[in-house]
N, C-alpha and C positions, 0 to 999 in steps of 0.2 A: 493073479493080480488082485491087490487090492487098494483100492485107491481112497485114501484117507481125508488126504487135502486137495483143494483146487487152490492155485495160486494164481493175483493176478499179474504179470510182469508188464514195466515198461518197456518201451522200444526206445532204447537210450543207442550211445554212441559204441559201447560196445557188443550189445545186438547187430548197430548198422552193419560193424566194420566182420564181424564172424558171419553175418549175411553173406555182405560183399566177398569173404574170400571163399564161403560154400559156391555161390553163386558161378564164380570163376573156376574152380576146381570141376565141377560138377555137372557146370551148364545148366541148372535149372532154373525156375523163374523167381523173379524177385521175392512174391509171399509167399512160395517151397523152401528158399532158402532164409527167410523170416524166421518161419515156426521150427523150422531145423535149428536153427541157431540160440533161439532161445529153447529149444530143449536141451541143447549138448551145453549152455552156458548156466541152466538153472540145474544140470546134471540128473536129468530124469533117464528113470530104469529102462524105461523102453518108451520107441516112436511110432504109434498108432495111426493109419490112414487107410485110405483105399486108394491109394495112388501107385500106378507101379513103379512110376519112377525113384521110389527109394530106395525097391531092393540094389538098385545098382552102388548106394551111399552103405558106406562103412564106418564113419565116427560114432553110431551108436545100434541095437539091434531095432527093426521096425519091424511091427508085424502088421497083416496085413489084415483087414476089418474080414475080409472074402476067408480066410486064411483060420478064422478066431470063429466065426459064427455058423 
């Protein structure tokens, strides 16, 4: 990985609404299904956390911090 740019995005109407349909698809919580949405909406390579609950989500690959270091 190399990461060139940091960008900062708003949380506009269609952040909310790709929230709201992660949210419901997925079951997870409101700011899980935030930062999902703006990464599958600003179209990044890959979703970086330490959360387990992404490996269950499939719209983009995540890895996991435990996983990388």
């Amino acid at each position: 990985m190399n990461a060139t740019t940091i960008n900062i995005v708003n949380i506009d109407h269609r952040v909310a609404y790709k929230a709201a349909e992660l949210r419901r698809n997925y079951k997870i919580s409101l700011p899980d299904a935030t930062q999902l949405a703006v990464a599958l909406l600003e179209i990044c390579d890959v979703f970086i956390t330490n959360d387990e609950i992404f490996r269950k989500i499939k719209p983009m690959e995540t890895l996991l911090l435990d996983d990388i270091l």
